[in-house]
C-alpha positions, 0 to 999 in steps of 0.5 A: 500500500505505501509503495503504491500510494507514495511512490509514484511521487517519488524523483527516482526509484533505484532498485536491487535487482531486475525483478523488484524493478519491474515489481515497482515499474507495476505498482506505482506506474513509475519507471524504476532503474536497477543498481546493483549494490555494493560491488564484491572484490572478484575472485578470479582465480577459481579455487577447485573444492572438495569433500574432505572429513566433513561436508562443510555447509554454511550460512550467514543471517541473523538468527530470527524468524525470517531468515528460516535457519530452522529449516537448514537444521532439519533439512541437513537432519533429514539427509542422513548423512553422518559427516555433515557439519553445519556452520551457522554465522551470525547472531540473534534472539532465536539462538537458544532455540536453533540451538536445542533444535539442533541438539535434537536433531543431534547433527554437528551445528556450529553457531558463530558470532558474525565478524569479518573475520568469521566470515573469511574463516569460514567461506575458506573451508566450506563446500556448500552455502544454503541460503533459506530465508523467507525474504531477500532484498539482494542477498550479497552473501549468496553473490560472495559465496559464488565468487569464492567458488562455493556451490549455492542452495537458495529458497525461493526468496522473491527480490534478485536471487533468481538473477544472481543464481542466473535462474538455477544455472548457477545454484538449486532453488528450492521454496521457501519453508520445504525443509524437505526439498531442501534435504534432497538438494543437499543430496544431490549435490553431495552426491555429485560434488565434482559436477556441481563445481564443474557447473559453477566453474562453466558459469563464474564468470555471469557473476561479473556483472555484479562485481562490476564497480562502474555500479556507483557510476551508474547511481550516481549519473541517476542521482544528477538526473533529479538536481 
């Protein structure tokens, strides 16, 4: 309701993604531009991953209701699969509870206090990136995952995950809340890890269009537009 009686007395609307852009061109009847955020430091050379003692699977989100971390820990549970760790960075009001969900499920969850550090440590390690929240504006972390050669599992979170992932070409897309669709993702990828990166390696260098730091140029040509 806000976006489609206030908007369209907006100067400019920049978007995130494609799809919000064209969500936003609908509802205020008002031409929206798409920049990109932030551009990530590309990683060009691409780092070849494998399975080693664990199958090292991680996420990075604030540990609350929207962001669905639950469905990681069941989805992991609901493999079967014994060396599997889970690595959840990040901090929230949910911790406790994830925390003995975990402890119920009896999997190896990790839980991190996010920091830049942590981050590096532990994209260094790890074989799979899950993103599941319920929502995303344009989730970065899914964008760096790529660029450090990680495979990416993401829910159907509506805003520009389906660009990024470049609409499953370069990541699985399950809906959002089916913990059990999940599980059968992380399955096949499992099962067919050296597919799975060949696939990412086919298709890295899509991601350059987001790495792209001529992206502030773009925002800041638009923002001259409307002096």
């Amino acid at each position: 309701l806000l976006i489609y009686f206030f908007y369209k007395k907006a100067d400019l609307i920049i978007c995130n993604s494609l799809k919000t852009c064209v969500d936003f061109n609908k509802l205020s009847k008002k031409k929206a531009y798409t920049v990109y955020p932030q551009p990530i430091i590309s990683n060009k050379k691409f780092f070849k991953r494998k399975i080693k003692h664990y199958f090292e699977i991680m996420t990075i989100a604030r540990l609350s209701r929207e962001k669905r971390i639950q469905d990681i820990i069941l989805a992991v549970s609901n493999t079967n699969l014994e060396n599997i760790r889970l690595n959840v960075i990040g901090d929230g009001n949910l911790k406790n509870k994830l925390f003995m969900l975990a402890k119920l499920t009896k999997i190896n969850v990790k839980f991190i206090s996010y920091s830049l550090t942590n981050e590096k440590k532990y994209f260094k390690n790890a074989n799979l990136y899950i993103n599941s929240s319920d929502f995303e504006g344009f989730p970065s972390t899914v964008v760096q995952a790529l660029n450090e050669s990680i495979p990416v599992i993401s829910s159907k979170s509506h805003g520009g995950i389906y660009e990024i992932l470049n609409y499953g070409k370069l990541g699985k897309l399950f809906n959002s809340r089916n913990y059990i669709e999940l599980s059968k993702n992380i399955k096949k990828i499992y099962f067919n890890y050296d597919k799975t990166i060949y696939k990412l390696k086919k298709n890295k260098n899509y991601l350059n269009k987001f790495l792209n730091s001529k992206n502030f140029d773009k925002y800041n040509h638009l923002l001259k537009k409307i002096k």
